[in-house]
LUMTORVO-258521 format. One line per field, with one value per atom (N, C-alpha, C): y, z, x; chain; residue in one letter; atom name. Coordinates in steps of 0.05 Angstrom, whole numbers, plus 5000, padded with zeros to 4 digits. Layout:
<sites>
v	c(Y; ...)
w	c(Z; ...)
u	c(X; ...)
chain	c(A; ...)
res	c(a; ...)
atom	c(CA; ...)
</sites>
This chain:
<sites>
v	c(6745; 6746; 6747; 6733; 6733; 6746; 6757; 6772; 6751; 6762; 6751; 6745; 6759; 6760; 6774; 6764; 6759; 6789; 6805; 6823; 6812; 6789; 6782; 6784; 6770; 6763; 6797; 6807; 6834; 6856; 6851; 6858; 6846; 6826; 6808; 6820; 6813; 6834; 6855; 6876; 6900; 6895; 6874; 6892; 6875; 6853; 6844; 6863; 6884; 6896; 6914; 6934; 6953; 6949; 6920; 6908; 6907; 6897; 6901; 6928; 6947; 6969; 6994; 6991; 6991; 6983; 6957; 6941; 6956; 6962; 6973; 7004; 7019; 7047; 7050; 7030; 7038; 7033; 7001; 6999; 7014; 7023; 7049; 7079; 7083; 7104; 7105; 7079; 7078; 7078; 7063; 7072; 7094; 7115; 7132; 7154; 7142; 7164; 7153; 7132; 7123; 7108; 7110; 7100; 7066; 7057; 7030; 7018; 6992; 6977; 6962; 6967; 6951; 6923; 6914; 6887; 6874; 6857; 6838; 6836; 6848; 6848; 6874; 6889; 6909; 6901; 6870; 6861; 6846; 6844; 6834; 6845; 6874; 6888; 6883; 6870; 6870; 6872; 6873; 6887; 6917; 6925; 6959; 6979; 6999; 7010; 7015; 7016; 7021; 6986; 6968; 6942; 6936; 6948; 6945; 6968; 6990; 7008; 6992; 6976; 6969; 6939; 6935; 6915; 6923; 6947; 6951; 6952; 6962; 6974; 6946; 6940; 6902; 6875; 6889; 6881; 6884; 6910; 6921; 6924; 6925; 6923; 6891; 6874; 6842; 6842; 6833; 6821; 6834; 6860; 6878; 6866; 6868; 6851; 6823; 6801; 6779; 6775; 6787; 6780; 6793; 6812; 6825; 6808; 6798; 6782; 6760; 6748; 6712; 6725; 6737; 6748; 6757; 6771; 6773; 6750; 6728; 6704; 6674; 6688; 6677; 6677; 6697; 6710; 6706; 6710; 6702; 6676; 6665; 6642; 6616; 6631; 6602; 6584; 6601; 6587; 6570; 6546; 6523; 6549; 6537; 6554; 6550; 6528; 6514; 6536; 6545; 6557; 6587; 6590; 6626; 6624; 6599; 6603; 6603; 6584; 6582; 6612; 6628; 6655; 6673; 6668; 6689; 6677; 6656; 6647; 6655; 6654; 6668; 6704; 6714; 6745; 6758; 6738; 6745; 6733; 6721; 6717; 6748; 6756; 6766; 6789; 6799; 6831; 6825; 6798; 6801; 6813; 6798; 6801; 6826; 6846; 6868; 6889; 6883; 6897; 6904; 6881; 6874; 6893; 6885; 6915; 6942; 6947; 6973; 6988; 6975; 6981; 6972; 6962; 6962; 6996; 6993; 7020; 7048; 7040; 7057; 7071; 7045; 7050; 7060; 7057; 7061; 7092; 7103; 7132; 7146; 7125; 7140; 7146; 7141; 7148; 7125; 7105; 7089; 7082)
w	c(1219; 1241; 1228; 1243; 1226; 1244; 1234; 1249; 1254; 1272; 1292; 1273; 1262; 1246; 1216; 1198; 1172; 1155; 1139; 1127; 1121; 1117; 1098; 1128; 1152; 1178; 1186; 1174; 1192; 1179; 1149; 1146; 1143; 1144; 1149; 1180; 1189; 1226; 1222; 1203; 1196; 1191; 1170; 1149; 1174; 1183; 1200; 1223; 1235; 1261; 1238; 1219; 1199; 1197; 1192; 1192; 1207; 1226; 1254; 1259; 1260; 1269; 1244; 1223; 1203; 1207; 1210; 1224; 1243; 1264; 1290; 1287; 1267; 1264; 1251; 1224; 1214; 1230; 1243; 1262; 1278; 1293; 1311; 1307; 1285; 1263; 1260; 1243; 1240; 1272; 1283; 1316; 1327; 1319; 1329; 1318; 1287; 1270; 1273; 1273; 1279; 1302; 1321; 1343; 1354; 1336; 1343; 1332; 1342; 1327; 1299; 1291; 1266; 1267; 1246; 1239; 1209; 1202; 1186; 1177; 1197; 1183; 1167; 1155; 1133; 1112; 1106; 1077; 1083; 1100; 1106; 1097; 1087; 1075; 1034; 1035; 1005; 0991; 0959; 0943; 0937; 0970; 0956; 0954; 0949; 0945; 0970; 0996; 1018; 1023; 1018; 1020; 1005; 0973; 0968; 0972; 0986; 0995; 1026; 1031; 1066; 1053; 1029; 1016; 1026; 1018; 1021; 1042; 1062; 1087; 1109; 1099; 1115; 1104; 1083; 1084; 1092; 1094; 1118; 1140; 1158; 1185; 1201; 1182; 1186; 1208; 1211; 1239; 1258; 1257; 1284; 1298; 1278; 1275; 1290; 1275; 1278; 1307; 1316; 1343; 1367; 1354; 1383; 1389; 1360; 1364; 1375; 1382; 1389; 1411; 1420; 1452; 1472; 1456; 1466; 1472; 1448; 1445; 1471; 1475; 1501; 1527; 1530; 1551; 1564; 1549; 1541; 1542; 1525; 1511; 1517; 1535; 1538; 1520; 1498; 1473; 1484; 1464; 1473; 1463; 1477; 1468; 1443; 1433; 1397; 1383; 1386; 1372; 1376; 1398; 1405; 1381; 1383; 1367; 1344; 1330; 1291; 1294; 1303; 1301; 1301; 1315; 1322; 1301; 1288; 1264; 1241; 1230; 1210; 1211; 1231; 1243; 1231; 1238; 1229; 1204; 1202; 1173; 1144; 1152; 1139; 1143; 1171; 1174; 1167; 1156; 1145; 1116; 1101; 1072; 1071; 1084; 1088; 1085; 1109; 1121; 1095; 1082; 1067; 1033; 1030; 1008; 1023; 1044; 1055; 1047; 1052; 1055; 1019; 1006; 0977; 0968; 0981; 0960; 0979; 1002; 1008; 1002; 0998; 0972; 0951; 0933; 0904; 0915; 0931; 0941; 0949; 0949; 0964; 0995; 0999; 1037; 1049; 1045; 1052; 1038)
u	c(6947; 6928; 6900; 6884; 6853; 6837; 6814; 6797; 6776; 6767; 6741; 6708; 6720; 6690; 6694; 6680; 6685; 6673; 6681; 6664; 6631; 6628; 6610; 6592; 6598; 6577; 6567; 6591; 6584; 6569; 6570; 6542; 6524; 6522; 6494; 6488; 6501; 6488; 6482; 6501; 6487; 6453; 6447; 6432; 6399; 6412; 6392; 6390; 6401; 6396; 6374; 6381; 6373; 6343; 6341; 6323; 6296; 6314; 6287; 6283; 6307; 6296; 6287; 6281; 6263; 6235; 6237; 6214; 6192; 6214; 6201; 6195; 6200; 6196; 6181; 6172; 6148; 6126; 6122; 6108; 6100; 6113; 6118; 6106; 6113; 6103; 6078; 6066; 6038; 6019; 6038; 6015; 6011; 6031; 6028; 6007; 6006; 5987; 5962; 5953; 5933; 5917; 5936; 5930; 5915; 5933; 5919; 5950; 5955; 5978; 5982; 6003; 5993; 5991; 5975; 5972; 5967; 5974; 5965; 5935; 5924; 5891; 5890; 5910; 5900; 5910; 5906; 5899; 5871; 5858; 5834; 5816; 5809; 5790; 5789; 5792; 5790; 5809; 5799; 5808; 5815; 5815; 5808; 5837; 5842; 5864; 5875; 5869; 5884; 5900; 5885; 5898; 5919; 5918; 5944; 5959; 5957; 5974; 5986; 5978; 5983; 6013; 6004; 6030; 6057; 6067; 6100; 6101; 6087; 6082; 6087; 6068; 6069; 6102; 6107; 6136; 6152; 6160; 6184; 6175; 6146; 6145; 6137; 6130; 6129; 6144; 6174; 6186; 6182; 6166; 6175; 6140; 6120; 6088; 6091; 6105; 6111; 6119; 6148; 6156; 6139; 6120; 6106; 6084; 6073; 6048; 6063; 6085; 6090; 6088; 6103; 6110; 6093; 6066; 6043; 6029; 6023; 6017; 6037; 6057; 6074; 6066; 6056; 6051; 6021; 6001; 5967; 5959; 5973; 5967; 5989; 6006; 6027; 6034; 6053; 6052; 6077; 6085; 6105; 6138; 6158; 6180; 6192; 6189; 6182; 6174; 6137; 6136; 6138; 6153; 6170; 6201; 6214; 6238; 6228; 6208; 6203; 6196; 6185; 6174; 6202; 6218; 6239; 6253; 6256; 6276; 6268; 6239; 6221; 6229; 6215; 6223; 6254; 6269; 6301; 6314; 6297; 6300; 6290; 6269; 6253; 6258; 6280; 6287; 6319; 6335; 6350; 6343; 6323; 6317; 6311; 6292; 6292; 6308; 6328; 6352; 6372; 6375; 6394; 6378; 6352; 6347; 6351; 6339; 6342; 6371; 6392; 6426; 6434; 6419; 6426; 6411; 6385; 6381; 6392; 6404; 6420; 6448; 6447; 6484; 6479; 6456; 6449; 6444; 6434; 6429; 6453; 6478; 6501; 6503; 6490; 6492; 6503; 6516; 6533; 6553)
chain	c(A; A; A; A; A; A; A; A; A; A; A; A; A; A; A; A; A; A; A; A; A; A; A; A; A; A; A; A; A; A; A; A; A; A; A; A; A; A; A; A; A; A; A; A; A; A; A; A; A; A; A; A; A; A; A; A; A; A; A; A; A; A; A; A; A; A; A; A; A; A; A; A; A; A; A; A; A; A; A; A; A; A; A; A; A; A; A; A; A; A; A; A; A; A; A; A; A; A; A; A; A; A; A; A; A; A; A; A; A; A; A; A; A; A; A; A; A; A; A; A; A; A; A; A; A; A; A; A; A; A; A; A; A; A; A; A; A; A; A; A; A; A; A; A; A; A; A; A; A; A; A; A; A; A; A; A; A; A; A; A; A; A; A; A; A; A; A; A; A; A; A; A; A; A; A; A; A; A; A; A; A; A; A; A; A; A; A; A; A; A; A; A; A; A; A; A; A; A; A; A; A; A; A; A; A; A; A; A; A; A; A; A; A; A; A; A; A; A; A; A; A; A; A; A; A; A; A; A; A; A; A; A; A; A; A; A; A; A; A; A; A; A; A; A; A; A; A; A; A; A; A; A; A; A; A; A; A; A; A; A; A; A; A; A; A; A; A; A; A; A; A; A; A; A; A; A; A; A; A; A; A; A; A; A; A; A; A; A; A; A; A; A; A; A; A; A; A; A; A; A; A; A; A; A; A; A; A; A; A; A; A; A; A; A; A; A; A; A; A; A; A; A; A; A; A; A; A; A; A; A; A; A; A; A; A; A)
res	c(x; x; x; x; x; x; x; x; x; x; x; x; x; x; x; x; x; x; x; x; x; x; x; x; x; x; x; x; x; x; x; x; x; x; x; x; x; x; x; x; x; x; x; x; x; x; x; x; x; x; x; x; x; x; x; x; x; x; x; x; x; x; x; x; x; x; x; x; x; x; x; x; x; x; x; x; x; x; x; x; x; x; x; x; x; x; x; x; x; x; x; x; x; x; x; x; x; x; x; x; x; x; x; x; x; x; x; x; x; x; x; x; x; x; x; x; x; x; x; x; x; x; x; x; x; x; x; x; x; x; x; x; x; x; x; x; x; x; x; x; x; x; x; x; x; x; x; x; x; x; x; x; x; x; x; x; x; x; x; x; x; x; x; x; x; x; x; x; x; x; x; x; x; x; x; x; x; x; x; x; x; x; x; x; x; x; x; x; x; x; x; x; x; x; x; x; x; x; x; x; x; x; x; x; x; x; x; x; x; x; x; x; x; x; x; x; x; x; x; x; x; x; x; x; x; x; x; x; x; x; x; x; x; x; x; x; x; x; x; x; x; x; x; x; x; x; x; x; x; x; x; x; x; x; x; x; x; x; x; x; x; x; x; x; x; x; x; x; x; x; x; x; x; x; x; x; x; x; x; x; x; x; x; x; x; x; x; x; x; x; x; x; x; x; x; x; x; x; x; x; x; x; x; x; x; x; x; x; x; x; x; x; x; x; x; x; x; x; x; x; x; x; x; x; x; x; x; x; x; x; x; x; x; x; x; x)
atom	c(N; CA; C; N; CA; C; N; CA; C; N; CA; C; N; CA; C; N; CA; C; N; CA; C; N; CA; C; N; CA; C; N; CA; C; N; CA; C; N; CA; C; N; CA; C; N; CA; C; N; CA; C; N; CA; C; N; CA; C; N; CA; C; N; CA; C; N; CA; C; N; CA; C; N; CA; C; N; CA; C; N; CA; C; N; CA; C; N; CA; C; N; CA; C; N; CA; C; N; CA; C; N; CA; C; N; CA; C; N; CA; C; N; CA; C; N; CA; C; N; CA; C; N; CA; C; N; CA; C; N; CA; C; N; CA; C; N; CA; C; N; CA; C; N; CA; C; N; CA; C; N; CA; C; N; CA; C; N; CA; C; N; CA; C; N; CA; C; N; CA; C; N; CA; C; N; CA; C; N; CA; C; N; CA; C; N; CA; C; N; CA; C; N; CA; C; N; CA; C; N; CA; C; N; CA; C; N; CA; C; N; CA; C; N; CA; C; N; CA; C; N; CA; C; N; CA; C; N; CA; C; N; CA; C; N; CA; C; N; CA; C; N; CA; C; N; CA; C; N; CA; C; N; CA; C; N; CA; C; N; CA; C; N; CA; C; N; CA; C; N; CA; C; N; CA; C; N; CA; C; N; CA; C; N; CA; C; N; CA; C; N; CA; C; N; CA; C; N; CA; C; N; CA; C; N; CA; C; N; CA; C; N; CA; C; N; CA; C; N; CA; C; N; CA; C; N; CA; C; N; CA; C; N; CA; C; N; CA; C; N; CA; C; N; CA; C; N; CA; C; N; CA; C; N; CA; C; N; CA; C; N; CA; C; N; CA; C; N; CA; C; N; CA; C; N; CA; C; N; CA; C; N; CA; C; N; CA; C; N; CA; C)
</sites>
């Protein structure tokens, strides 16, 4: 008898859900401390040490950034549904790659 779904798919779904919702908590996180949403414009200030502190930060919260800005941008701006999917395919791409270190250095920690 074969199963429905493969070890390998099912953590790839793991590590992409992990992902987004990683995504969405740092995001989430930083709005709440600072009261404004995050964005992409905190590498816009320079060279200075908060810009490259905003680096790791802007890696693991990118897709949760990415899909709010298309969807906002959907909504405003009547973007074509073309460029709602390259956004949502980029987005899940990138909270797979994410997802998928998150649950590596989670194993290396032992908690999975």
């Amino acid at each position: 008898m074969s199963s429905l779904i493969s070890p390998e798919s099912l953590q790839s779904f793991l590590a992409l859900g992990v992902g987004f919702a990683v995504a969405g908590a740092l995001a989430s996180g930083y709005q709440a401390l600072v009261h404004r949403p995050a964005s992409f414009r905190l590498l816009q200030r320079g060279p200075v040490p908060s810009a490259f502190a905003a680096v790791p930060f802007l890696v693991f919260a990118a897709p949760f950034i990415i899909m709010r800005n298309t969807l906002r941008a959907r909504q405003v701006q009547q973007r074509r549904a073309e460029f709602v999917m390259m956004a949502t395919i980029l987005a899940g791409f990138w909270s797979l790659m994410s997802g998928t270190f998150v649950v590596s250095m989670l194993r290396v920690a032992g908690l999975v």
